[in-house]
Residue frames as a rotation matrix with the C-alpha (Angstrom) as fourth column:
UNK 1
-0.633 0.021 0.774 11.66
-0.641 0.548 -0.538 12.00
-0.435 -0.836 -0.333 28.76
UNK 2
-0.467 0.621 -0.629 9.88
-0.057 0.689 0.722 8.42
0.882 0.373 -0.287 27.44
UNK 3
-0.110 0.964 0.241 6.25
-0.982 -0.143 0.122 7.86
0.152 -0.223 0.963 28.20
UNK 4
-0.940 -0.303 0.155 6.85
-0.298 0.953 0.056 3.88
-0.165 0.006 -0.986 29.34
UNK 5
-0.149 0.817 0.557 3.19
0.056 0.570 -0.820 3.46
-0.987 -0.091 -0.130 29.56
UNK 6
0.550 0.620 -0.560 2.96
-0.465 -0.331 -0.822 4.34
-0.694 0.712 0.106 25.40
UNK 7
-0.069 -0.962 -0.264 6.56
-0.853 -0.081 0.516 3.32
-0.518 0.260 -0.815 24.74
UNK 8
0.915 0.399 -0.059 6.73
-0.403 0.911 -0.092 0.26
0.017 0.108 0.994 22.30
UNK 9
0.497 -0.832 0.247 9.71
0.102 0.339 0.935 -2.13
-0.862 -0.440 0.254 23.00
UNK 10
0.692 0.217 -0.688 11.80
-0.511 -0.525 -0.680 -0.65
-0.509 0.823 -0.252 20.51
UNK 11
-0.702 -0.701 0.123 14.02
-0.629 0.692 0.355 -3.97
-0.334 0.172 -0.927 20.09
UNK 12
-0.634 0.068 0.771 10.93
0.533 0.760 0.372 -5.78
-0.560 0.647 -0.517 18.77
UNK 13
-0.725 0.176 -0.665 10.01
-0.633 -0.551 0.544 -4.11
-0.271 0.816 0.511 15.47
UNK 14
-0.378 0.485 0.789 6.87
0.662 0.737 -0.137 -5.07
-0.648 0.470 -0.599 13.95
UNK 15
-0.698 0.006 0.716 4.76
0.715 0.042 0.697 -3.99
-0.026 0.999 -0.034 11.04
UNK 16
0.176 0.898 0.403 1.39
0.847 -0.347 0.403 -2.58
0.502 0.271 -0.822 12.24
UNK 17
-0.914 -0.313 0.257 1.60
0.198 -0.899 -0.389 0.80
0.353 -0.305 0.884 12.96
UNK 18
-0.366 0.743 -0.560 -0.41
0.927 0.242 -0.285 1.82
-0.076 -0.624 -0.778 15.55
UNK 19
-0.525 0.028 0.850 -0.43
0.382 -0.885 0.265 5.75
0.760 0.465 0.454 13.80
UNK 20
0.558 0.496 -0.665 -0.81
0.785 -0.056 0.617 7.68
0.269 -0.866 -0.421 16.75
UNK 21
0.975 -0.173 0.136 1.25
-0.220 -0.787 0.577 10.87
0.007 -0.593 -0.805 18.32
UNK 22
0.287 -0.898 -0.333 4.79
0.444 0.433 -0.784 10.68
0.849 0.077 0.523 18.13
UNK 23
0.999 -0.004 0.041 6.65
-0.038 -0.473 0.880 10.88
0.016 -0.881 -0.473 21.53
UNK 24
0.542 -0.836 0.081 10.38
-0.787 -0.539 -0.300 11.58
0.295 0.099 -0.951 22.53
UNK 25
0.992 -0.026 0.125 12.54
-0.052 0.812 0.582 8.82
-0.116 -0.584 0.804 23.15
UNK 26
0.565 -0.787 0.248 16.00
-0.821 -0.566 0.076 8.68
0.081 -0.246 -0.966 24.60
UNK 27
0.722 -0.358 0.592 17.19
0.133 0.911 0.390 4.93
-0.679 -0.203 0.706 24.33
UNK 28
-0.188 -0.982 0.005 20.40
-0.249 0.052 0.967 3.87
-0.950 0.181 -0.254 22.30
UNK 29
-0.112 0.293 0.950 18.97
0.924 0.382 -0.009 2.88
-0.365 0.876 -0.314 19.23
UNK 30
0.797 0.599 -0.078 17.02
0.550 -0.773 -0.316 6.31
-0.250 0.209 -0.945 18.97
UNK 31
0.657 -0.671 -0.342 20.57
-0.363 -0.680 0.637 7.73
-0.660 -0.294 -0.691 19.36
UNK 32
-0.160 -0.224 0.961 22.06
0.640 0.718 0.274 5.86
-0.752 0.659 0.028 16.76
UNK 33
0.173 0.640 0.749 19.74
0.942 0.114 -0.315 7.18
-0.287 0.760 -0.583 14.18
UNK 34
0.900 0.209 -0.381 20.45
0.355 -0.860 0.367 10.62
-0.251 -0.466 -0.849 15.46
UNK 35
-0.055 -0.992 -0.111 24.01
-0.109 -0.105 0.988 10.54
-0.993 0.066 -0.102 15.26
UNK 36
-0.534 -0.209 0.820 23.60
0.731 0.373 0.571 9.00
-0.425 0.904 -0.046 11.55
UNK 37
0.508 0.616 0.602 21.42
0.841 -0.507 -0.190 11.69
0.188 0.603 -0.775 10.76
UNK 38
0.629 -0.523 -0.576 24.09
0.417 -0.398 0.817 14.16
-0.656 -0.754 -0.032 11.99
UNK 39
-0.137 -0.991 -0.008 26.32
0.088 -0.020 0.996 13.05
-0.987 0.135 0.090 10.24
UNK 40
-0.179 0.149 0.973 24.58
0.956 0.261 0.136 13.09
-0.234 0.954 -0.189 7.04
UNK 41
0.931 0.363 0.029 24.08
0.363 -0.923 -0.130 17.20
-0.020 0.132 -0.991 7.66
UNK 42
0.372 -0.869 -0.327 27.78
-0.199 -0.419 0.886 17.81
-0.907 -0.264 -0.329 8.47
UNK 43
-0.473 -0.512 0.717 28.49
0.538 0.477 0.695 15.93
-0.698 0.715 0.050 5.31
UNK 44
0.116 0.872 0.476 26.45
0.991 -0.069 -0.115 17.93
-0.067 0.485 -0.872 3.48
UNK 45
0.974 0.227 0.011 27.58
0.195 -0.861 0.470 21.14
0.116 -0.456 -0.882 5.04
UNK 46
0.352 -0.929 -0.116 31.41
0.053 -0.104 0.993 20.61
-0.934 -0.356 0.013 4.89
UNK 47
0.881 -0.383 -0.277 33.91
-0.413 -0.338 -0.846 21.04
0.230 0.859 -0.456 2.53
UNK 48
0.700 -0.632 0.333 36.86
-0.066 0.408 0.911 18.83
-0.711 -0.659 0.244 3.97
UNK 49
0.124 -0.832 -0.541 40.05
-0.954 -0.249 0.164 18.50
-0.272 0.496 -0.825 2.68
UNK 50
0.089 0.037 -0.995 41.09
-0.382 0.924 0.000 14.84
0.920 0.380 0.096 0.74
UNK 51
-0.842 -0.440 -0.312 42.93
-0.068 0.661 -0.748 13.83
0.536 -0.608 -0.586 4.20
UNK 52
-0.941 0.120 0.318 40.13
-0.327 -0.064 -0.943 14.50
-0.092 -0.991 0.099 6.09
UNK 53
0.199 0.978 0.057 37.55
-0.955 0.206 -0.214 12.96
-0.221 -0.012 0.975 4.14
UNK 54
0.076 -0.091 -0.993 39.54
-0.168 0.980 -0.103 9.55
0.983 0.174 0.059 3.56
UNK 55
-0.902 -0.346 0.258 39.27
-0.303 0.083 -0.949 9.86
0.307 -0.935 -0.179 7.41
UNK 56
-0.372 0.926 0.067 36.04
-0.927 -0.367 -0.084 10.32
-0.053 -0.094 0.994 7.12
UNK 57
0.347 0.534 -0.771 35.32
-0.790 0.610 0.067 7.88
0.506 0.585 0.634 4.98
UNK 58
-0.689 -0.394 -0.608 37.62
-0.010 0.844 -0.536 4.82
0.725 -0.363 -0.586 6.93
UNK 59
-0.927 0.086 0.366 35.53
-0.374 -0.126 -0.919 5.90
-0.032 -0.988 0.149 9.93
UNK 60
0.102 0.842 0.530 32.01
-0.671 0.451 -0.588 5.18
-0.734 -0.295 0.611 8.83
UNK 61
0.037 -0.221 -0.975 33.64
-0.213 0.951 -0.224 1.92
0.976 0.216 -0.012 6.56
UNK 62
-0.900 -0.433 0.050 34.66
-0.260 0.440 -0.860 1.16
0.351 -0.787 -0.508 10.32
UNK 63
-0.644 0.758 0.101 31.03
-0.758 -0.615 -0.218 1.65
-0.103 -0.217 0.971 11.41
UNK 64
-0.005 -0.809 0.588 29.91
-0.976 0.132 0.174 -0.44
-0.218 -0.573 -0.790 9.00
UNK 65
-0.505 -0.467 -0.726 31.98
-0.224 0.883 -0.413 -3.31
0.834 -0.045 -0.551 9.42
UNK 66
-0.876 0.093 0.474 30.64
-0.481 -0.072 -0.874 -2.75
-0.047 -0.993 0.108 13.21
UNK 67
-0.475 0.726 0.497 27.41
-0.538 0.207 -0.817 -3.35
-0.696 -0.656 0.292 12.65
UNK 68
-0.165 0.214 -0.963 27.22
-0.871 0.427 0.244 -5.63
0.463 0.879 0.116 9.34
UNK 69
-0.949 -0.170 -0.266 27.42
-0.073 0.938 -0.339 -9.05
0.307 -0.302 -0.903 11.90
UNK 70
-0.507 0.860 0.052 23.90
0.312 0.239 -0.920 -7.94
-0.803 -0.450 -0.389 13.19
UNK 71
-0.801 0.301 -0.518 22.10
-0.598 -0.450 0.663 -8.00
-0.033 0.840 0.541 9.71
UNK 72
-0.529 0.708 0.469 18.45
-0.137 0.474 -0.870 -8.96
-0.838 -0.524 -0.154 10.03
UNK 73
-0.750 0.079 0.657 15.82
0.637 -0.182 0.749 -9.29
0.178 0.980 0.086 6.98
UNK 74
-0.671 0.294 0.681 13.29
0.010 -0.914 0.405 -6.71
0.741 0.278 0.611 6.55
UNK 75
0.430 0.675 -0.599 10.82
0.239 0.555 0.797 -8.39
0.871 -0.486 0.078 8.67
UNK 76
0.679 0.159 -0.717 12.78
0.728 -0.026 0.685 -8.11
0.090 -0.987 -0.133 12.06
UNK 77
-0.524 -0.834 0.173 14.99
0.827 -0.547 -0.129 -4.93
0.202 0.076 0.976 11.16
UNK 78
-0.396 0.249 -0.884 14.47
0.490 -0.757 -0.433 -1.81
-0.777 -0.604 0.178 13.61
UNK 79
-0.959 -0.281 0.029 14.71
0.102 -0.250 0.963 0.73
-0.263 0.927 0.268 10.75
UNK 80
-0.841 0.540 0.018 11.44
-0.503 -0.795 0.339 2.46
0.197 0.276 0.941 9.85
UNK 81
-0.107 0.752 -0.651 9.10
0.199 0.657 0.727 0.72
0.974 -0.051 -0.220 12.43
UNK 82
-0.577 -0.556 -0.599 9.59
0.780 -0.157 -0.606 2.77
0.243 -0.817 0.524 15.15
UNK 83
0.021 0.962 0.274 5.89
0.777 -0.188 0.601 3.44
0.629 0.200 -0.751 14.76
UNK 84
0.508 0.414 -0.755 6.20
0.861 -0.238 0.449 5.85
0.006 -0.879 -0.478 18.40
UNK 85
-0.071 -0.752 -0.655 8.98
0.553 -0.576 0.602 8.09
-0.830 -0.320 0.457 17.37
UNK 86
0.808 0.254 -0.532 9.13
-0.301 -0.598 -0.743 10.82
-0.507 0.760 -0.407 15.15
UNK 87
-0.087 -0.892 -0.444 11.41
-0.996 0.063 0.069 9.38
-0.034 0.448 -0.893 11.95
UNK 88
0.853 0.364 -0.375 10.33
-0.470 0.848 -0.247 5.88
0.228 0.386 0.894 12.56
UNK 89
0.691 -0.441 0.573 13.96
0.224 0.884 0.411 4.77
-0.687 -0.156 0.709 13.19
UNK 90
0.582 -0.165 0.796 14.68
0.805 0.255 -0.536 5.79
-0.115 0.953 0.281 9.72
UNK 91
-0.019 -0.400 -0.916 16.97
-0.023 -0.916 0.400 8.44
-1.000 0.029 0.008 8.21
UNK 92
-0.527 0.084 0.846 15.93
0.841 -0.095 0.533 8.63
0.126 0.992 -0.020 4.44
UNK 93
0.232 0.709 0.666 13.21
0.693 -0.601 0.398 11.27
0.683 0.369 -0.631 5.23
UNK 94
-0.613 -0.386 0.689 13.18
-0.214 -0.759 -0.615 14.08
0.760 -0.525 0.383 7.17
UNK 95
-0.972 0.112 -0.205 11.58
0.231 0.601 -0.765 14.01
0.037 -0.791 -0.611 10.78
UNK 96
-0.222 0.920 0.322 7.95
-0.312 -0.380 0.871 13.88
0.924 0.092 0.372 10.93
UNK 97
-0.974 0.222 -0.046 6.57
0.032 -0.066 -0.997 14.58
-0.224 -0.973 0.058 14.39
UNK 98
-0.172 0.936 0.307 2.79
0.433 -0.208 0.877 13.55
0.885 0.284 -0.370 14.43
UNK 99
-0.753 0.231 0.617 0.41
-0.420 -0.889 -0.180 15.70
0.507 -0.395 0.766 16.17
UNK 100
-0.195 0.946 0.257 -3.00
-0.865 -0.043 -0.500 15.17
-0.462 -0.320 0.827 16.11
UNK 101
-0.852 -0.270 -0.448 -4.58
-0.515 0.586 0.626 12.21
0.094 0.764 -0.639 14.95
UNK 102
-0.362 0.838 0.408 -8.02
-0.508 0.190 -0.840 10.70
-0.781 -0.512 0.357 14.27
UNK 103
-0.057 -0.051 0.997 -9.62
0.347 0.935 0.067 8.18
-0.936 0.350 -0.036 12.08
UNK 104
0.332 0.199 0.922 -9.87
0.929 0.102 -0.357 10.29
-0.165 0.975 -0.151 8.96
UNK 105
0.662 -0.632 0.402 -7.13
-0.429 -0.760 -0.489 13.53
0.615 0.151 -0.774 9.52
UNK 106
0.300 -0.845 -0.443 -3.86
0.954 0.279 0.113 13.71
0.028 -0.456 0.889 10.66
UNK 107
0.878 -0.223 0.424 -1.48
-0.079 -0.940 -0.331 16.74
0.472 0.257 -0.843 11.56
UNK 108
0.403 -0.905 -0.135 2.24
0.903 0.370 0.217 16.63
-0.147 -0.210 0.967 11.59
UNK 109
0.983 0.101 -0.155 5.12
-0.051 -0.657 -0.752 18.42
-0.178 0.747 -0.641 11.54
UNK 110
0.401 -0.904 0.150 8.64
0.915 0.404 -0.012 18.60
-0.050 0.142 0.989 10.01
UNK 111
0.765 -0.543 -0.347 11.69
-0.565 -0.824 0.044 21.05
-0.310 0.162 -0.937 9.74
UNK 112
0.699 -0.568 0.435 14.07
0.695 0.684 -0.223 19.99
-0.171 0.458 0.873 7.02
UNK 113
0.260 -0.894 -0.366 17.87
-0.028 -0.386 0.922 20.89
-0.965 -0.229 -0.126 7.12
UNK 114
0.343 -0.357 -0.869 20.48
-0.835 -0.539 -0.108 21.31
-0.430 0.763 -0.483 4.08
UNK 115
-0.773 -0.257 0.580 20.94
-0.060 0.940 0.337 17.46
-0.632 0.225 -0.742 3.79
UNK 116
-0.380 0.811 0.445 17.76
0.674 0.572 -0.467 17.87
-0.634 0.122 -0.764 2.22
UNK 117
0.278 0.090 -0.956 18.02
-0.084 -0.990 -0.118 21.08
-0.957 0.113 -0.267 0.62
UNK 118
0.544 0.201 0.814 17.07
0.834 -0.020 -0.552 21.61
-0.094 0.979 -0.178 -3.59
UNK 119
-0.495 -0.403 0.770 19.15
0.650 -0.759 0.021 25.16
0.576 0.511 0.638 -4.06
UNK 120
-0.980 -0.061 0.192 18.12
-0.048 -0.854 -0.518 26.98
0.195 -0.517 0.833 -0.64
UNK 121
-0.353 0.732 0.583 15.19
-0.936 -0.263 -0.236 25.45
-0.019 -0.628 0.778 -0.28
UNK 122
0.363 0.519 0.774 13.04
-0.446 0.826 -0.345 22.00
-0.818 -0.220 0.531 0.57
UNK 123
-0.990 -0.141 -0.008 14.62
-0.087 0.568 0.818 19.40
-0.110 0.811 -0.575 -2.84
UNK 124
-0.069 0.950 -0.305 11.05
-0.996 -0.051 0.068 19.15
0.049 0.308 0.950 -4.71
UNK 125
-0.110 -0.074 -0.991 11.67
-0.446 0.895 -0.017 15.51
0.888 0.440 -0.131 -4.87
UNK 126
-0.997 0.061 0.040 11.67
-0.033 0.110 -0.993 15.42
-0.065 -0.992 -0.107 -0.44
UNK 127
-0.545 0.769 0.334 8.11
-0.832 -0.449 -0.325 16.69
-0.100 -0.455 0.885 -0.49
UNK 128
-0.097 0.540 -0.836 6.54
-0.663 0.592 0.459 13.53
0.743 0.599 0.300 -1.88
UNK 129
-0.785 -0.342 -0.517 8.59
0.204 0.645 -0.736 11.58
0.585 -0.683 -0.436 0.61
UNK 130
-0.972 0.180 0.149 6.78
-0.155 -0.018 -0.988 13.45
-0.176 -0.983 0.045 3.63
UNK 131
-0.317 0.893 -0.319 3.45
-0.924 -0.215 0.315 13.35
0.213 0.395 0.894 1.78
UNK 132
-0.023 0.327 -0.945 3.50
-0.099 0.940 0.327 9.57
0.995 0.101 0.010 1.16
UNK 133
-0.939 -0.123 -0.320 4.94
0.245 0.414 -0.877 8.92
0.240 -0.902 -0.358 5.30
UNK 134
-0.640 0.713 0.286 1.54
-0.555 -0.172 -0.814 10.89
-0.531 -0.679 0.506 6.57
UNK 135
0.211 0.894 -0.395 -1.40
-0.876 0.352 0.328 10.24
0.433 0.277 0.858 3.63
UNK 136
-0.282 -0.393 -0.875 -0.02
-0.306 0.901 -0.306 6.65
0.909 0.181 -0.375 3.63
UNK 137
-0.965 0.042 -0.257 0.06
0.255 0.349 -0.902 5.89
0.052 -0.936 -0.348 7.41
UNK 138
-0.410 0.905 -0.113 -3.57
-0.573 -0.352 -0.740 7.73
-0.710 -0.239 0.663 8.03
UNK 139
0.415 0.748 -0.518 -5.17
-0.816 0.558 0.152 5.57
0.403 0.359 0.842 4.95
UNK 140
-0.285 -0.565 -0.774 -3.51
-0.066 0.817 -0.573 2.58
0.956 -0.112 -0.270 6.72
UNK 141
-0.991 0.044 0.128 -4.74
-0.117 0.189 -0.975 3.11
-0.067 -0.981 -0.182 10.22
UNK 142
-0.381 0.910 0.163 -8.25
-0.896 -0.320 -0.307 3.29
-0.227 -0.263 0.938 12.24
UNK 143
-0.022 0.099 0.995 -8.37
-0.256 0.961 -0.101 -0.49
-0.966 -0.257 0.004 11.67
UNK 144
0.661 0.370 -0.653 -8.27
-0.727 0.101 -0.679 -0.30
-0.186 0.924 0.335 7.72
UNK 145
0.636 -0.695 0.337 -6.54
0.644 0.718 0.265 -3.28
-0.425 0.049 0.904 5.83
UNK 146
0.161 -0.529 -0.833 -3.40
-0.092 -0.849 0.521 -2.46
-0.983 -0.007 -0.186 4.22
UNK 147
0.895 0.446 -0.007 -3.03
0.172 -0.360 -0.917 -0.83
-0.412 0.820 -0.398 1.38
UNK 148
-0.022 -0.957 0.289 -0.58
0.834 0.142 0.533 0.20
-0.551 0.253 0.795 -1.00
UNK 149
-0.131 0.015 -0.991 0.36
-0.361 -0.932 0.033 4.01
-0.924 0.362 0.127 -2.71
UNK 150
0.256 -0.061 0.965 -1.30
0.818 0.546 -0.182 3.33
-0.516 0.835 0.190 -6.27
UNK 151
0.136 -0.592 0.794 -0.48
0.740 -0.472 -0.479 7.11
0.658 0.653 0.374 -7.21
UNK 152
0.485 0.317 -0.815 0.26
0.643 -0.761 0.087 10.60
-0.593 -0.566 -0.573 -5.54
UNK 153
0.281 -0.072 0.957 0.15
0.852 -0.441 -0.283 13.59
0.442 0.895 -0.063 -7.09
UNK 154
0.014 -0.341 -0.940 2.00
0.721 -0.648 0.246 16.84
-0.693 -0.681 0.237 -5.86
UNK 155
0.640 0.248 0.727 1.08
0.369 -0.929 -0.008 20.59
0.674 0.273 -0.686 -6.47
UNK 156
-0.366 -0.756 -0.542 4.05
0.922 -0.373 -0.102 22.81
-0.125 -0.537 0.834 -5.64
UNK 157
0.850 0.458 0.261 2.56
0.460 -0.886 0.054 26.55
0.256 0.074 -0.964 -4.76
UNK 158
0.799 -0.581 0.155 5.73
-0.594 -0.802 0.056 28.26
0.092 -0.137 -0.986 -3.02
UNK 159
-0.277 -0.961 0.003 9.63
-0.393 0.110 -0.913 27.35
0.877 -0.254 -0.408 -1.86
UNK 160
0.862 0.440 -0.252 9.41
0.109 0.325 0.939 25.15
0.496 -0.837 0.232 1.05
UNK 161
0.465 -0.769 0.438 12.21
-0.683 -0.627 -0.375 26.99
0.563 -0.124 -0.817 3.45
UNK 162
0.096 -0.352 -0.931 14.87
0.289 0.905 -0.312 25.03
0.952 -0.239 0.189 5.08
UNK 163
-0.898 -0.309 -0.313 15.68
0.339 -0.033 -0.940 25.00
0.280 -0.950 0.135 9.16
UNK 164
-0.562 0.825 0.059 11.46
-0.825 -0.564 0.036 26.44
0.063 -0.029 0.998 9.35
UNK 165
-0.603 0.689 0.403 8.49
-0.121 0.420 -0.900 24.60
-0.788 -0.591 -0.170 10.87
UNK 166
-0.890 0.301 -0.343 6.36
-0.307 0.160 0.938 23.00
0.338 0.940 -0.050 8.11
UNK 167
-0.362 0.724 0.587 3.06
-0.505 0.377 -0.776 22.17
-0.783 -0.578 0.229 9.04
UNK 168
-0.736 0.414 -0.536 1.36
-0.677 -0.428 0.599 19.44
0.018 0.804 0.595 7.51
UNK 169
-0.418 0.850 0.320 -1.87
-0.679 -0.058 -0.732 17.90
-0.604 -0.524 0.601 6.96
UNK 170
-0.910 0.045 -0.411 -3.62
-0.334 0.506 0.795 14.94
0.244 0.861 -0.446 5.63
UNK 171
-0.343 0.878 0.333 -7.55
-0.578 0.083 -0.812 13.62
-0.741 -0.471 0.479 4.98
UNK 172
-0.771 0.091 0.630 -9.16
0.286 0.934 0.215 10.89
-0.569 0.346 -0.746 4.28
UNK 173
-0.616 0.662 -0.427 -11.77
-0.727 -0.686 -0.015 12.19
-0.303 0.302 0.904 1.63
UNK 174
0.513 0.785 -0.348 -13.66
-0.854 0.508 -0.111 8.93
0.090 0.354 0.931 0.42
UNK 175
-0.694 -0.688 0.213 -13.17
-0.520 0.683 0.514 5.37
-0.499 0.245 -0.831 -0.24
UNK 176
0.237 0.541 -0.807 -14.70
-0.970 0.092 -0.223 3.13
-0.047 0.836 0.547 -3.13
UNK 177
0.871 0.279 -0.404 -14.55
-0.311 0.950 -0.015 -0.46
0.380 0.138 0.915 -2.26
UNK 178
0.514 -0.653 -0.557 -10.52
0.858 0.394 0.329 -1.13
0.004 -0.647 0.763 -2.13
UNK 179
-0.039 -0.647 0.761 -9.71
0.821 -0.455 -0.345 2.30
0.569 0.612 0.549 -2.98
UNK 180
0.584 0.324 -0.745 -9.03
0.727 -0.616 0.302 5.29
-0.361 -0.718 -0.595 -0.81
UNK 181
0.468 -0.155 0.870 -8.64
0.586 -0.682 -0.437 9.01
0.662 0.714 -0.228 -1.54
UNK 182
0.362 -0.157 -0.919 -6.58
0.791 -0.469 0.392 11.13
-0.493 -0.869 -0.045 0.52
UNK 183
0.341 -0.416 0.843 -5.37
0.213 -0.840 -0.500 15.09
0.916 0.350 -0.198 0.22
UNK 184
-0.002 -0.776 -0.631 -2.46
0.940 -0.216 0.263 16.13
-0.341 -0.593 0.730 1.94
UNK 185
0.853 0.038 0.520 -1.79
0.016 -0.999 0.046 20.21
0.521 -0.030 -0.853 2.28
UNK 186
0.042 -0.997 -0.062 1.73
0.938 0.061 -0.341 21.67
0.344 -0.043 0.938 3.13
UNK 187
0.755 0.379 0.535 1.88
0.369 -0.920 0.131 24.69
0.542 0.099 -0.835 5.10
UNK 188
-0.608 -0.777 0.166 4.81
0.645 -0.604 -0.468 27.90
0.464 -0.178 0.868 5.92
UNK 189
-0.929 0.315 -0.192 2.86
-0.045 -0.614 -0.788 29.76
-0.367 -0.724 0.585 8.47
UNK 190
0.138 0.906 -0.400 -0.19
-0.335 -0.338 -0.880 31.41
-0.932 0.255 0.257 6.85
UNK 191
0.102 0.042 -0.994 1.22
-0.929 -0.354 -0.111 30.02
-0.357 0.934 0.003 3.04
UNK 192
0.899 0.409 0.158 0.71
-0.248 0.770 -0.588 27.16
-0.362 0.489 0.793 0.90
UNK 193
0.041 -0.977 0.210 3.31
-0.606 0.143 0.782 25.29
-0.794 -0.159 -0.586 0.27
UNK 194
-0.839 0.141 -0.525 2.31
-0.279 0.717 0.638 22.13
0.467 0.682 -0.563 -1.67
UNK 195
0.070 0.883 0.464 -1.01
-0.755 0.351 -0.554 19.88
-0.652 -0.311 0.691 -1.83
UNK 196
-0.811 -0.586 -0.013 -1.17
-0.576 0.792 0.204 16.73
-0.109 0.173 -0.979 -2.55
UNK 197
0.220 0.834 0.506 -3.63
-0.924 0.344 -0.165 14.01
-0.312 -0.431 0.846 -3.78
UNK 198
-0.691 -0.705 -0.161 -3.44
-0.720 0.650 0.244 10.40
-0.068 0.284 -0.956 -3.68
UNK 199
0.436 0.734 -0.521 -5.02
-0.692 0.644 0.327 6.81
0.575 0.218 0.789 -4.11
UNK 200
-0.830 -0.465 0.309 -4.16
-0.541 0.805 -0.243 3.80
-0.136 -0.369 -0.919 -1.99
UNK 201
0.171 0.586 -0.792 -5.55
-0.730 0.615 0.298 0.24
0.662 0.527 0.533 -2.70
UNK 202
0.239 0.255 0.937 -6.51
-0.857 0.510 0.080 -1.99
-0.457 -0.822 0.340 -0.14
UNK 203
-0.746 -0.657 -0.105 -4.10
-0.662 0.719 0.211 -5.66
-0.063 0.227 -0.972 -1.06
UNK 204
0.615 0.757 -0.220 -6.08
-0.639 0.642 0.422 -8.68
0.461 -0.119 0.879 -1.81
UNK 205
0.985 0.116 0.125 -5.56
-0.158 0.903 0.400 -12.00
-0.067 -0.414 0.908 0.30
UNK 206
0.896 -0.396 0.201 -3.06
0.444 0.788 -0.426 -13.08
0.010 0.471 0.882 -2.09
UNK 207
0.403 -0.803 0.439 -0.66
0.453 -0.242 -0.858 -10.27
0.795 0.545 0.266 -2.25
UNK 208
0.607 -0.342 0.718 0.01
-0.767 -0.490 0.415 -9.76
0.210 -0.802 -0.559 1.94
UNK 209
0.876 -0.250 -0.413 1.66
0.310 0.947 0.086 -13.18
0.370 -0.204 0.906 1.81
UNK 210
-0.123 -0.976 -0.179 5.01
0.882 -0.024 -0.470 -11.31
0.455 -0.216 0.864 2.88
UNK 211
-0.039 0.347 0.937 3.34
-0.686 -0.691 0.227 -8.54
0.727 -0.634 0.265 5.09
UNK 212
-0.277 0.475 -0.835 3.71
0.684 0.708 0.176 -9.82
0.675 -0.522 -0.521 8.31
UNK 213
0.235 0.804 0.546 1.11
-0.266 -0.487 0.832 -8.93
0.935 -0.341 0.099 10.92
UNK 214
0.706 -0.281 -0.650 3.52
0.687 0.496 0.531 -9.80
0.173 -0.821 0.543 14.26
């Protein structure tokens, strides 16, 4: 069930992310994404015969064709700005569902399927992804300007299982003028998964000229 009083209109996309709880939403867009993320597990998980993947394949060419007439640029395209929902809109990463949030931690979590799957377990190359979506968003919020990832570093301690609850966790630990430190922690119940530290750099003047702030 959507929370209208939190809900943002999810037909105008903007930039600033208001990093906050993610709630459920049940509109037609949201469902969209869903379905496309579906369909990228089944693909992933099948084994079709030729006929039934050149079916396949005419069907989401048909797709699309459907929706190539409503091509926006980056600026007013839906697509990872769906600041309220877990996923953002987006289907490159897996879903992060924030939790908790406050001006200098965050806690999320994610459960990642076989579209995403390294040989039975989490692709080592996913974990960054979810690292960068939290550290990133949390050194970006609480009214900071924005920044950009100047590195992140990932420590892999165990297998990160697939279709299993991941918990994870991110903190601001300092900042040095335009620079801000954050560590991120991965966690499988009681075990360490991965940990993570990064840098983000607060943009000068000159280089938000194509950030817009609307």
């Amino acid at each position: 069930m959507t929370d209208s009083s939190t809900m943002i209109d999810p037909w105008r996309p903007h930039w600033p992310d208001p990093f906050r709880p993610t709630i459920e939403c049940d509109d037609d867009y949201e469902a969209l994404v869903g379905a496309l993320r579906d369909v990228q597990e089944a693909v992933t998980r099948s084994r079709p015969t030729p006929e039934v993947a050149a079916f396949a394949c005419d069907t989401l060419r048909r797709v699309r064709d459907l929706l190539s007439p409503f091509e926006v640029d980056e600026d007013d395209q839906i697509a990872g700005k769906r600041w309220e929902t877990a996923g953002k809109g987006h289907a490159l990463a897996p879903v992060l569902h924030i939790d908790e949030v406050t001006d200098t931690r965050a806690v999320a979590h994610v459960t990642v399927g076989r579209f995403h799957s390294g040989r039975y377990a989490m692709n080592g190359g996913v974990t960054p992804l979810i690292f960068d979506e939290l550290l990133a968003r949390l050194a970006n919020s609480a009214g900071r300007p924005w920044g950009r990832t100047a590195y992140l570093n990932v420590d892999y301690r165990a297998p990160a299982p697939l279709h299993e609850e991941l918990i994870v966790t991110a903190e601001l630990v300092g900042q040095q003028g335009r620079k801000r430190f954050l560590r991120g922690a991965m966690r499988h119940g009681d075990r360490l998964v991965a940990e993570a530290e990064g840098l983000w750099v607060e943009l000068k003047p000159d280089q938000t000229q194509n950030i817009s702030q609307t």
